[in-house]
matplotlib code that plots the C-alpha trace (Angstrom):
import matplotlib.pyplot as plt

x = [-86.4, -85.8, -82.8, -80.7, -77.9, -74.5, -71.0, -68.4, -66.7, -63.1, -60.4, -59.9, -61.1, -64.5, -63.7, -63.2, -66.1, -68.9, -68.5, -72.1, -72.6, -75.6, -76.6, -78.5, -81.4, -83.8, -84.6, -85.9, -83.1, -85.6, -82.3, -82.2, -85.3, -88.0, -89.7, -86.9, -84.7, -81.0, -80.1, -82.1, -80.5, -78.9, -75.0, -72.8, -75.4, -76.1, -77.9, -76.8, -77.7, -76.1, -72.8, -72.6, -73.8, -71.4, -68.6, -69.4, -70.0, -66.5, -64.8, -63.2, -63.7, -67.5, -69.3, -72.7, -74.5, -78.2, -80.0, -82.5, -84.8, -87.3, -91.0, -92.6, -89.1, -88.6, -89.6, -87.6, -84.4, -85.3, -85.4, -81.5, -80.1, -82.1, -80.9, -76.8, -74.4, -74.8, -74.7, -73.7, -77.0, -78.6, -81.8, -83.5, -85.7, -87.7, -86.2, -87.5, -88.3, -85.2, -81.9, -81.6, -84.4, -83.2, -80.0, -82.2, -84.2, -80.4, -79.9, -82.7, -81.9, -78.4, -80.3, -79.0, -75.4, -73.2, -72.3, -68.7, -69.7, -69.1, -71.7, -70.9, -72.8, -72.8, -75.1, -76.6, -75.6, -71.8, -71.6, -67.5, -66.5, -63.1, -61.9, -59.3, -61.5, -63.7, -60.9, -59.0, -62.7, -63.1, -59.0, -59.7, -62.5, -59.8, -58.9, -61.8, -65.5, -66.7, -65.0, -65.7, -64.0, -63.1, -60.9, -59.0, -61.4, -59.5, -61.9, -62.6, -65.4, -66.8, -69.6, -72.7, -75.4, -78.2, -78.2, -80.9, -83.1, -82.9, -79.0, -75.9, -73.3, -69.7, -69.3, -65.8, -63.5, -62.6, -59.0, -58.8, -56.3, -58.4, -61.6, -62.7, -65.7, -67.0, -67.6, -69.4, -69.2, -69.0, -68.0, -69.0, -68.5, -72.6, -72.3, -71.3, -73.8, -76.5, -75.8, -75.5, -79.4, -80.7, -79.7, -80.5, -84.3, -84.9, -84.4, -87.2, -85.0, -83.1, -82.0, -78.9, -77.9, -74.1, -74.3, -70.6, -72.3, -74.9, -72.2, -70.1, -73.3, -74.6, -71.8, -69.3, -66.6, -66.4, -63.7, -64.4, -61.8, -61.6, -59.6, -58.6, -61.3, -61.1, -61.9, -63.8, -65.9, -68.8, -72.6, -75.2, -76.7, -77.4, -78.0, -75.1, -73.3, -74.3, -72.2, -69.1, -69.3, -69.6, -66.0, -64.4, -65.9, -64.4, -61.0, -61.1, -61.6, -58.7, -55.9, -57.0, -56.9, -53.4, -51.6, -52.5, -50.3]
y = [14.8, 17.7, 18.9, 21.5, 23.4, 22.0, 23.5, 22.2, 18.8, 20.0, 22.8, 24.1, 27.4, 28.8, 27.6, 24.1, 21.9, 20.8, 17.0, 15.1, 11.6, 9.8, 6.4, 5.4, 2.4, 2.2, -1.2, -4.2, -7.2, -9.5, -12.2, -12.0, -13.6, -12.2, -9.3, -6.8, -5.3, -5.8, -2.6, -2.7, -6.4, -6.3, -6.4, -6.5, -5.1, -1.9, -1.7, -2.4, 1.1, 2.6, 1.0, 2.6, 6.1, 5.9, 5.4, 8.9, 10.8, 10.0, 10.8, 14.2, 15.0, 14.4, 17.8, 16.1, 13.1, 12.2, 9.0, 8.2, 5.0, 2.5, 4.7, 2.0, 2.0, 5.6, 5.9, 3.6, 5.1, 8.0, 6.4, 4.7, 8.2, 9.5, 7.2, 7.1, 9.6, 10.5, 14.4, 14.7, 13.4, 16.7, 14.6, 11.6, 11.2, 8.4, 6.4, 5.5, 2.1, 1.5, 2.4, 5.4, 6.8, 6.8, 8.4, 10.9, 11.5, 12.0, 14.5, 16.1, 16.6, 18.6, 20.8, 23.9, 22.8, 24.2, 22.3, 22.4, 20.7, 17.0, 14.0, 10.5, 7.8, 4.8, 1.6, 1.2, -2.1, -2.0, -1.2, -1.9, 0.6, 2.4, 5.6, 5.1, 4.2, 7.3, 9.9, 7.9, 8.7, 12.5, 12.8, 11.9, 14.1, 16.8, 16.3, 13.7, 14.3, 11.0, 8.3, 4.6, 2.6, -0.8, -4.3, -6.1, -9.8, -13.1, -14.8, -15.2, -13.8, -15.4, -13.9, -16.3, -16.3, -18.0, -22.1, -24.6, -25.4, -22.8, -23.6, -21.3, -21.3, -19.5, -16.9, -14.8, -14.6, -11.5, -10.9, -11.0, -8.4, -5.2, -6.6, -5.0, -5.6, -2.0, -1.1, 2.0, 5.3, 6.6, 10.3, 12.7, 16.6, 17.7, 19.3, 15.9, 14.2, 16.5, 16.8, 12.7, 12.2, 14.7, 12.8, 9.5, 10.5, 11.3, 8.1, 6.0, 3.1, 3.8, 0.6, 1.5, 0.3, 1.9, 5.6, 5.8, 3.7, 6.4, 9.1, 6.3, 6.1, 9.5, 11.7, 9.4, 12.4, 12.4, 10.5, 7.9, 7.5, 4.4, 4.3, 1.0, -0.7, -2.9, -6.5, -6.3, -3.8, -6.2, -5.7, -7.4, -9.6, -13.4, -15.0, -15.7, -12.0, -10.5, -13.2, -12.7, -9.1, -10.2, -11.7, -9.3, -6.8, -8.4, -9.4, -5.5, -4.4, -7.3, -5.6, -2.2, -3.3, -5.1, -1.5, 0.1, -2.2]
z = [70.8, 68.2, 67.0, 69.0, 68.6, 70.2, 70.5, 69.1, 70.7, 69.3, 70.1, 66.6, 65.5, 64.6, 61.1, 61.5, 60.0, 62.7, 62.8, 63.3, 63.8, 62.2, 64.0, 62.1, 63.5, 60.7, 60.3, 62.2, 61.9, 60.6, 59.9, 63.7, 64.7, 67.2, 68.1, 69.3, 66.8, 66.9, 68.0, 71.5, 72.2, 75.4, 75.1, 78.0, 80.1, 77.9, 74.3, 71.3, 70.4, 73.5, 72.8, 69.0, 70.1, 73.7, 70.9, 68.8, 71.8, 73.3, 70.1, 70.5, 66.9, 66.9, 67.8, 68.1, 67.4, 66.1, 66.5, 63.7, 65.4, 63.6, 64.2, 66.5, 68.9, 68.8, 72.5, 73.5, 71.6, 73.9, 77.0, 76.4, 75.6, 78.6, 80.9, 79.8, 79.6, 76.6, 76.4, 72.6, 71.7, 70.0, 68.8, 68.1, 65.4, 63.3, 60.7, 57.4, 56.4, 54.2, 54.8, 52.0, 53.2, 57.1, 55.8, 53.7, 57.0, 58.4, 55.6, 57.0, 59.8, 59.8, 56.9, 58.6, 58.2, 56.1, 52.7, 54.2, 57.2, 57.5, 58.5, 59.6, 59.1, 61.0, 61.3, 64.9, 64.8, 65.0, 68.5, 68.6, 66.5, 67.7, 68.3, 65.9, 63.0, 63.6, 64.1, 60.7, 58.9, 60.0, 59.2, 55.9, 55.2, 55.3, 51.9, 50.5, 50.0, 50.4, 53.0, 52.8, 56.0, 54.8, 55.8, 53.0, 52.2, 54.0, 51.9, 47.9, 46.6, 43.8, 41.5, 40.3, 37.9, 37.7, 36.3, 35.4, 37.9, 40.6, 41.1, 41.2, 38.5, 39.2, 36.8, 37.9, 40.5, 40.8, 42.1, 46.2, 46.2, 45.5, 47.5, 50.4, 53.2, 53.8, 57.4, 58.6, 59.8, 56.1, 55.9, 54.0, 53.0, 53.4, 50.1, 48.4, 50.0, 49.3, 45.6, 45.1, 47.2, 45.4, 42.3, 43.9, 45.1, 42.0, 40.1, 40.6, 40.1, 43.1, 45.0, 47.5, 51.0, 51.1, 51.1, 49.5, 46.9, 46.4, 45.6, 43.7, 41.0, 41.6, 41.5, 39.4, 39.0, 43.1, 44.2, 47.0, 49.5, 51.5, 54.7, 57.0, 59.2, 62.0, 62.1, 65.5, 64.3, 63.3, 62.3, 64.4, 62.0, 63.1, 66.3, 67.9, 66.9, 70.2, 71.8, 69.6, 70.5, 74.1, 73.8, 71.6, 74.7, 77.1, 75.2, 74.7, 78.2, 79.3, 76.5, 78.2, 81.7, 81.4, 79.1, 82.9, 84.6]

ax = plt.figure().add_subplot(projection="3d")
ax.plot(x, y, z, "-o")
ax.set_aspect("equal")
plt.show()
């Protein structure tokens, strides 16, 4: 599905930055097990994938949204934004086989945006992520060029190094207090972006999974805002997170149901 032009998901003025979403469904989920990649598990009776894209296309600040799918599941990326209701969907396009270089294929993609115009990125397989949590990433963007979403750590996270015979030794402990779990969508002012990956693609020593990380190292005079999270907003990653997400669903849908009564 190419690329096509959309008009704009918001009431503001011809000069208010177009908003894309990038889902971003790169990789495979090998920590899951099996032959079917995270984001196609099914999760209360709809796709992992469907749930994260449904989320950007009912966000009223989101103008459109692109899907970039693992090469050999393309087709079937198609097919779920075919068969739902999901009318922002300007394209859907192949991945790369790490996660820098699906965000660089992203990049790609929304080439013929403006520099001012402003790109979300968001992993494929966070399908609870809230209104709130996108509108509180695009509101930032207002005045920041790069936006990390992030929840304070309950737990303390220790670093390690190395010990004799293939064991772990505790090295620091760094204070709780300014530790955060980053989340995604990550926003970003185009222009930013562009500058840091075209900085980052060409170091061959280039290792990143975090796209605010990219501009953190690339572009160390950008500032990196970081904005609240939500705890329910988690990554598909092991077996047994499809069925946490299956209760935190439904948990949702019960708080919803009951503030109609």
């Amino acid at each position: 599905m190419p690329v096509e032009e959309s008009a704009p998901g918001g009431a503001a003025g011809a000069d208010r930055p177009h908003v894309t979403a990038a889902v971003l469904a790169g990789g495979v989920g090998a920590r899951m097990g099996g032959g079917l990649p995270k984001q196609l598990l099914p999760l209360a009776g709809r796709a992992v994938l469907e749930h994260a894209v449904a989320a950007f296309c009912a966000a009223p600040e989101v103008d459109d949204v692109i899907v970039l799918m693992v090469g050999e599941h393309l087709a079937e990326a198609e097919r779920i934004v075919a068969g739902a209701d999901l009318a922002k969907v300007s394209a859907v396009l192949p991945g790369g086989a790490t996660r820098t270089a699906t965000s660089a294929a992203a990049l790609a993609a929304v080439s013929h945006r403006r520099d001012s115009d402003l790109l979300l990125l968001h992993d494929a397989a966070r399908p609870l992520v809230t209104r709130a949590v996108i509108s509180g990433c695009v509101a930032a963007l207002a005045t920041a060029g790069a936006v990390g979403v992030a929840v304070p750590s309950g737990d303390t996270v220790v670093e390690v190094a190395a010990g004799p015979g293939g064991t772990e030794m505790l090295r620091a402990v760094p204070p709780r207090a300014s530790l955060r779990r980053m989340q995604t969508p990550q926003g970003f002012r185009l222009g930013v972006l562009r500058r840091a990956y075209e900085s980052a693609l060409a170091d061959p020593a280039l290792v990143a999974t975090d796209d605010c990380g990219v501009v953190l190292r690339y572009l160390p005079g950008e500032p990196v805002r970081v904005v609240e999270g939500d705890e329910a907003n988690i990554k598909i990653t092991h077996p047994g997170d499809v069925e946490v997400a299956e209760v935190l669903l439904r948990l949702r849908a019960e708080a919803a149901a009951e503030a109609l009564r």
